[in-house]
PDB file of N, CA, C and O in Angstrom:
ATOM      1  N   UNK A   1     -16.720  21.149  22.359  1.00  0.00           N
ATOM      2  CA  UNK A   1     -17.127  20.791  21.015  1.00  0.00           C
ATOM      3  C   UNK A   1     -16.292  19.613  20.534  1.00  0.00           C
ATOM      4  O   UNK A   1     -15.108  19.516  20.855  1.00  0.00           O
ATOM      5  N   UNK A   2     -16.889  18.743  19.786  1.00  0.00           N
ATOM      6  CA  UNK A   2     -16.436  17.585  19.338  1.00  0.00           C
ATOM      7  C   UNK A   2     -15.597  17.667  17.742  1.00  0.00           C
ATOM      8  O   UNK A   2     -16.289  17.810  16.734  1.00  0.00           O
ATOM      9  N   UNK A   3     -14.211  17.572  17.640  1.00  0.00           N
ATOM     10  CA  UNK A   3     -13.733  18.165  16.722  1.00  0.00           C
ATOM     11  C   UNK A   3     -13.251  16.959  15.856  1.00  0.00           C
ATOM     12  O   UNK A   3     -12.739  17.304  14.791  1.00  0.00           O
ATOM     13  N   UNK A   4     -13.312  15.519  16.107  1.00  0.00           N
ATOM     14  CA  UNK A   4     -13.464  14.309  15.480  1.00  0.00           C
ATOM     15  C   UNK A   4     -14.653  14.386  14.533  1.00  0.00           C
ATOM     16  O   UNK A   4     -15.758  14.662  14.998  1.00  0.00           O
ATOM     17  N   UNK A   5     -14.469  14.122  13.029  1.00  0.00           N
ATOM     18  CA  UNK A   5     -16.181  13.502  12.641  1.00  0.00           C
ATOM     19  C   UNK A   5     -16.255  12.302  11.913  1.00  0.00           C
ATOM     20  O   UNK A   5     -15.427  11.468  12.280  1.00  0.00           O
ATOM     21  N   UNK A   6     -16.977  11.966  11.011  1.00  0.00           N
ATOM     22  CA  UNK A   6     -16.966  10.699  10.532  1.00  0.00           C
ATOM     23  C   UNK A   6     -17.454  11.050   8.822  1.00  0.00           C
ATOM     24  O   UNK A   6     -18.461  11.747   8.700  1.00  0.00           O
ATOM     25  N   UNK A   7     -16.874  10.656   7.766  1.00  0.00           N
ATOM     26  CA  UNK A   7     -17.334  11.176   6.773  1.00  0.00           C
ATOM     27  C   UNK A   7     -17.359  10.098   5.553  1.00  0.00           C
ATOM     28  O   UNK A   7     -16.262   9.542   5.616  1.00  0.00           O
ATOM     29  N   UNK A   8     -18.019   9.606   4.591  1.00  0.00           N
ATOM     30  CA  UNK A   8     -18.249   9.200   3.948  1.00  0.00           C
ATOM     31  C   UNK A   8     -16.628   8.897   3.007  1.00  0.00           C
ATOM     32  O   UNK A   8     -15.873   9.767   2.572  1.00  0.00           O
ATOM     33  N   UNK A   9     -16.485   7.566   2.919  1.00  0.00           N
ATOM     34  CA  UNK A   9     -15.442   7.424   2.356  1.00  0.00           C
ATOM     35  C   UNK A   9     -15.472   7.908   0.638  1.00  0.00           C
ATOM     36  O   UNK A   9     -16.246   7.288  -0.091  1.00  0.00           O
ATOM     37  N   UNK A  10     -14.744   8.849   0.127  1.00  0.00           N
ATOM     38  CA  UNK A  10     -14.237   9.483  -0.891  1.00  0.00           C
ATOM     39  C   UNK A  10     -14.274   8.260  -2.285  1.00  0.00           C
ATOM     40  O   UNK A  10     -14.823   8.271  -3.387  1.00  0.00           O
ATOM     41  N   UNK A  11     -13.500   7.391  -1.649  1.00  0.00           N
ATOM     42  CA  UNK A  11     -13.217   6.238  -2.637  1.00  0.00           C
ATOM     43  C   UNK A  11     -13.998   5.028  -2.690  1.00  0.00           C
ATOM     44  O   UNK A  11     -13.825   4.261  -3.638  1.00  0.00           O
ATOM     45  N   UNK A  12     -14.737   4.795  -1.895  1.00  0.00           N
ATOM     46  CA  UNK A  12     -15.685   3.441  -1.909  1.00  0.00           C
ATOM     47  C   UNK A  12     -16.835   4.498  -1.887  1.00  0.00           C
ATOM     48  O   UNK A  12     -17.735   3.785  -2.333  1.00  0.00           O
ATOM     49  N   UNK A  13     -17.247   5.360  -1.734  1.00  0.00           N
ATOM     50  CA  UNK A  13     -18.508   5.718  -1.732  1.00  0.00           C
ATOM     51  C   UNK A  13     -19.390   4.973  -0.322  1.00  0.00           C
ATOM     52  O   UNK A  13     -20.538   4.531  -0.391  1.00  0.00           O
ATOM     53  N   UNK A  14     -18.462   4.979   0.997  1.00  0.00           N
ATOM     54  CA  UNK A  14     -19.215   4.508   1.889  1.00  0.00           C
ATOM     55  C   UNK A  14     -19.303   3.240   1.710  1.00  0.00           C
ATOM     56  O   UNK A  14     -19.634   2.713   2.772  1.00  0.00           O
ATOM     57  N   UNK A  15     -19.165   2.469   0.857  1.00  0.00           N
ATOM     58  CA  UNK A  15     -19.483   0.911   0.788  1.00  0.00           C
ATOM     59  C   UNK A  15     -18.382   0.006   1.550  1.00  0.00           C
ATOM     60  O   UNK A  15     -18.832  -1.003   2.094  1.00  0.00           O
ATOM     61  N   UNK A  16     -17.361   0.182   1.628  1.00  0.00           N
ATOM     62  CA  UNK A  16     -16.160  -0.261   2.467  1.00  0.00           C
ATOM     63  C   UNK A  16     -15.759  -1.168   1.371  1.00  0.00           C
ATOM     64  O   UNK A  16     -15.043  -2.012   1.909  1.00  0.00           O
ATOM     65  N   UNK A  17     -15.809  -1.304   0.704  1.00  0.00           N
ATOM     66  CA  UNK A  17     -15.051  -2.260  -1.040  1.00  0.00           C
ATOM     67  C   UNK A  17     -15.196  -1.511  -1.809  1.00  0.00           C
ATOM     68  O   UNK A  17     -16.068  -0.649  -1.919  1.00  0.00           O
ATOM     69  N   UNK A  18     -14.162  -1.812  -2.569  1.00  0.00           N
ATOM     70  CA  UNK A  18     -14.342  -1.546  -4.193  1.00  0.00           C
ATOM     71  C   UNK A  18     -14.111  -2.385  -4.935  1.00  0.00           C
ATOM     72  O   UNK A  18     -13.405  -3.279  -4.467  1.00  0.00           O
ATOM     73  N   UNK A  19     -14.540  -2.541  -6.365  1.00  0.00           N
ATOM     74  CA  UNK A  19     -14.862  -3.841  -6.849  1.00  0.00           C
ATOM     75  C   UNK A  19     -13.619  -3.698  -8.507  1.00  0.00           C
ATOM     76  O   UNK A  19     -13.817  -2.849  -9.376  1.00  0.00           O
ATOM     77  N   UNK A  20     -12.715  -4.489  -8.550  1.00  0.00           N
ATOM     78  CA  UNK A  20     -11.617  -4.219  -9.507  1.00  0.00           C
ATOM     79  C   UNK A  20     -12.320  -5.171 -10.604  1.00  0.00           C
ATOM     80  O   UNK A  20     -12.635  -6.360 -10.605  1.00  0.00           O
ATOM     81  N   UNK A  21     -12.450  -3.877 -11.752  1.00  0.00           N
ATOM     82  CA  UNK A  21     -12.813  -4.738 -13.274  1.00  0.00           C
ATOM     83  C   UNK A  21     -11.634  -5.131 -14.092  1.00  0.00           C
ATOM     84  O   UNK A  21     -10.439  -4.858 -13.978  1.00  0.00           O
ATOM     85  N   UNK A  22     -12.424  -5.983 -15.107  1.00  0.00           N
ATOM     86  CA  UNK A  22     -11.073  -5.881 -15.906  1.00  0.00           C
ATOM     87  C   UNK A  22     -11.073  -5.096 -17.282  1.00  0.00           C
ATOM     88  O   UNK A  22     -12.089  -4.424 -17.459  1.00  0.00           O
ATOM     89  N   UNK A  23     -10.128  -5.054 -18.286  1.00  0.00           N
ATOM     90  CA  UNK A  23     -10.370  -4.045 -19.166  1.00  0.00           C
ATOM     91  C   UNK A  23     -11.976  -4.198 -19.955  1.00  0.00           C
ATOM     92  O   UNK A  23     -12.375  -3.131 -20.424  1.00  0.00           O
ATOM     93  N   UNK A  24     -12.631  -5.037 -20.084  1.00  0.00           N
ATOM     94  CA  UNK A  24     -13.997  -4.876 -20.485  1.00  0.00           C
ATOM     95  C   UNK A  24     -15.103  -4.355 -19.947  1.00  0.00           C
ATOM     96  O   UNK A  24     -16.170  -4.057 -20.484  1.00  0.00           O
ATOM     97  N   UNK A  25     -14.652  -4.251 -18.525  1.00  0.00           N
ATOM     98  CA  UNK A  25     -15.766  -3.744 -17.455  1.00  0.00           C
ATOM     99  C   UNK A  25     -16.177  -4.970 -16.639  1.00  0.00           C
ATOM    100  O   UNK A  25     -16.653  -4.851 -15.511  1.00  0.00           O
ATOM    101  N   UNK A  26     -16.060  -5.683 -16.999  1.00  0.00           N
ATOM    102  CA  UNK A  26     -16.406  -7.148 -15.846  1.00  0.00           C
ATOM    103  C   UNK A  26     -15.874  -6.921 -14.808  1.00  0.00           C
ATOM    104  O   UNK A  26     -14.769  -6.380 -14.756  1.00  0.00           O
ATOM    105  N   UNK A  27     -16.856  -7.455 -13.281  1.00  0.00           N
ATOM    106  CA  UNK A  27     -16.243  -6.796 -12.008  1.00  0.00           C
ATOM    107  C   UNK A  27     -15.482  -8.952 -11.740  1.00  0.00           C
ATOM    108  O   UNK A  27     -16.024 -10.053 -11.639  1.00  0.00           O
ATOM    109  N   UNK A  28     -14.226  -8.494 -11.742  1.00  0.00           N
ATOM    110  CA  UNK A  28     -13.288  -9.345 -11.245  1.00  0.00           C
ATOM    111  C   UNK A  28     -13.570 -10.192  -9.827  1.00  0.00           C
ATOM    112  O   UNK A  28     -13.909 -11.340  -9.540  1.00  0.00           O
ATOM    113  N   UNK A  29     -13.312  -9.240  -9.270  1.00  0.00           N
ATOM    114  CA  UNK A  29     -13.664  -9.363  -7.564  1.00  0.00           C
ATOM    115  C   UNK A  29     -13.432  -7.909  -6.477  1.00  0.00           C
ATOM    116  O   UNK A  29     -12.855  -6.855  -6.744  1.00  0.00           O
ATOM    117  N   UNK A  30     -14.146  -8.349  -5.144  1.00  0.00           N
ATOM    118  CA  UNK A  30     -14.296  -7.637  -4.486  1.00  0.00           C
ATOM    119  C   UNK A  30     -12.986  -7.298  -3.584  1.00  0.00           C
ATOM    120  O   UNK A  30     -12.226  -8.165  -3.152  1.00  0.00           O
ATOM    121  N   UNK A  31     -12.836  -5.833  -3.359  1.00  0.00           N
ATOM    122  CA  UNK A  31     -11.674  -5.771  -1.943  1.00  0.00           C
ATOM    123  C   UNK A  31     -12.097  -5.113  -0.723  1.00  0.00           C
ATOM    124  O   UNK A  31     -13.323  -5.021  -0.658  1.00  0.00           O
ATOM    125  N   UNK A  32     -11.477  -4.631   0.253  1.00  0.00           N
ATOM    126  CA  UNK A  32     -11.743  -4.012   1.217  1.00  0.00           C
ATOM    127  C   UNK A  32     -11.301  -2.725   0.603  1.00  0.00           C
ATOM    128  O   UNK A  32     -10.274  -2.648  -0.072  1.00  0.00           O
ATOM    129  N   UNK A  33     -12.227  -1.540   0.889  1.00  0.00           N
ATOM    130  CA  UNK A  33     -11.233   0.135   0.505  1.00  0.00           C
ATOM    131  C   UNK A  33      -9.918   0.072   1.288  1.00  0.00           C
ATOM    132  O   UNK A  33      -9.857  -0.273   2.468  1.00  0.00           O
ATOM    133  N   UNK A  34      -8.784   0.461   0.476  1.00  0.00           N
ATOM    134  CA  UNK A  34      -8.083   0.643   1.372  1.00  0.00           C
ATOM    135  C   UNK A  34      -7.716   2.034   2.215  1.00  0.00           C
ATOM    136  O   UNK A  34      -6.926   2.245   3.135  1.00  0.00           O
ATOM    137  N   UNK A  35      -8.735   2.968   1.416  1.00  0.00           N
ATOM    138  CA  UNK A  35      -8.863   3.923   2.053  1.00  0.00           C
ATOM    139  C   UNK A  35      -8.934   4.505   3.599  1.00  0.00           C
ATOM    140  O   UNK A  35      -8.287   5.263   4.322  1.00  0.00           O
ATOM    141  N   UNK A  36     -10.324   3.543   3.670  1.00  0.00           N
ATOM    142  CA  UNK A  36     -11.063   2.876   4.957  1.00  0.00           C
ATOM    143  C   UNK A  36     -10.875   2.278   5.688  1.00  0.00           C
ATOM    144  O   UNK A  36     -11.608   2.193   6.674  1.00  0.00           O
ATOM    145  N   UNK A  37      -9.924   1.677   5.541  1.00  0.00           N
ATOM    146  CA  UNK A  37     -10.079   0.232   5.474  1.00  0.00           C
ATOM    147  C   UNK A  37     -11.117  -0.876   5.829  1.00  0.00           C
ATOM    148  O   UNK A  37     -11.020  -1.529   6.868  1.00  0.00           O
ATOM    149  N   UNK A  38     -11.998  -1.037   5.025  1.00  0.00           N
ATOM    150  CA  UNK A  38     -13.491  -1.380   4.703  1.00  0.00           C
ATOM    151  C   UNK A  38     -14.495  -0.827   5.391  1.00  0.00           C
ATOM    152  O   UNK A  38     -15.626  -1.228   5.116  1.00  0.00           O
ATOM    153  N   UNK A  39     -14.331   0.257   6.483  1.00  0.00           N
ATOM    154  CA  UNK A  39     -15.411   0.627   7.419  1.00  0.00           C
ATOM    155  C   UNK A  39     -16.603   1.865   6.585  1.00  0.00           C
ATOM    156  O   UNK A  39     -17.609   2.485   6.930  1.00  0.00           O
ATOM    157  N   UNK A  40     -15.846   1.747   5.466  1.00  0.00           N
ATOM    158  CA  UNK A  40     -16.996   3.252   4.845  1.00  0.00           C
ATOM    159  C   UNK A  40     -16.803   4.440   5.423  1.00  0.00           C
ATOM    160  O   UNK A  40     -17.434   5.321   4.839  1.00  0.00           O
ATOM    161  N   UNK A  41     -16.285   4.755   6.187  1.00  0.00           N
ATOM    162  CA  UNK A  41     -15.656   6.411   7.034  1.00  0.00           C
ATOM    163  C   UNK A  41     -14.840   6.450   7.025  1.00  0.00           C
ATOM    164  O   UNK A  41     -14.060   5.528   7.264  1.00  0.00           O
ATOM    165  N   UNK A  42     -14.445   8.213   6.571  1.00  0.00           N
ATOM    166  CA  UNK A  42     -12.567   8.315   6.916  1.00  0.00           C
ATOM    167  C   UNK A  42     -13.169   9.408   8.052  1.00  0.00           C
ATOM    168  O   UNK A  42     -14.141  10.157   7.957  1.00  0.00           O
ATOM    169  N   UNK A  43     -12.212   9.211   9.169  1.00  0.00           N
ATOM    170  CA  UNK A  43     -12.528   9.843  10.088  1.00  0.00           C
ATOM    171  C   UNK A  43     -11.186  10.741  10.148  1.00  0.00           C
ATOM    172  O   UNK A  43      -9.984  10.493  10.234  1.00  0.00           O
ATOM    173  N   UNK A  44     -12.193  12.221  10.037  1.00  0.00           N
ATOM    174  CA  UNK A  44     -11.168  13.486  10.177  1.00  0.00           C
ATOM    175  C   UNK A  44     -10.820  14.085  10.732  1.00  0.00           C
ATOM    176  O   UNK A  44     -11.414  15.163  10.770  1.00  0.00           O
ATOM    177  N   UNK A  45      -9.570  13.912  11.635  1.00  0.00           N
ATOM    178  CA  UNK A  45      -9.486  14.558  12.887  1.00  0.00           C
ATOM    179  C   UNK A  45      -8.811  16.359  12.986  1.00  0.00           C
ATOM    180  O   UNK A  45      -8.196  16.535  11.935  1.00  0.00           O
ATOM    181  N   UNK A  46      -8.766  17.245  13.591  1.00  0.00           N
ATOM    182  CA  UNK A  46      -8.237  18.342  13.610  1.00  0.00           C
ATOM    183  C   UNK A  46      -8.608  19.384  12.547  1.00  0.00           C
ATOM    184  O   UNK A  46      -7.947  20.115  11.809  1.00  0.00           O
ATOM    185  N   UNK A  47     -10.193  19.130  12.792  1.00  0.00           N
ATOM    186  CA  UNK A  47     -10.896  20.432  11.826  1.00  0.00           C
ATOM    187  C   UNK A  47     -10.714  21.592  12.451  1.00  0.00           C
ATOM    188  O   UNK A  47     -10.528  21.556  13.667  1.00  0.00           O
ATOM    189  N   UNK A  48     -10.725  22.637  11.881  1.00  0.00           N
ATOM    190  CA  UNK A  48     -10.945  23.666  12.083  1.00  0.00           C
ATOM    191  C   UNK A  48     -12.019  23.761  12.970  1.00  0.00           C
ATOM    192  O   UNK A  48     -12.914  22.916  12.942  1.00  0.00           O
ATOM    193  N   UNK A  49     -12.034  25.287  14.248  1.00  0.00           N
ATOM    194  CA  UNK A  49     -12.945  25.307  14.885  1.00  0.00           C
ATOM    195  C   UNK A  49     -13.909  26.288  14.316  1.00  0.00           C
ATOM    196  O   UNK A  49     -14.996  26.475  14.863  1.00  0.00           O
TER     197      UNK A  49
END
């Protein structure tokens, strides 16, 4: 059984950026998640079997 998976990044919502506003809501500019680091998956290793 394959105990690696691939899961939707938490913080970008899968998009691999997130976009920093400023206090009005205007989107500033774009980054890479650094979650992800821009790939859109956090990959979770050592699940439970």
């Amino acid at each position: 059984m394959n105990t690696q998976k691939d899961k939707p990044c938490h913080h970008c919502d899968g998009k691999g950026y997130i976009q920093i506003r400023d206090c009005s809501g205007e989107i500033q500019r774009e980054e890479n998640c650094s979650f992800c680091n821009g790939t859109g998956k956090i990959e979770s290793k050592n699940l439970p079997k």
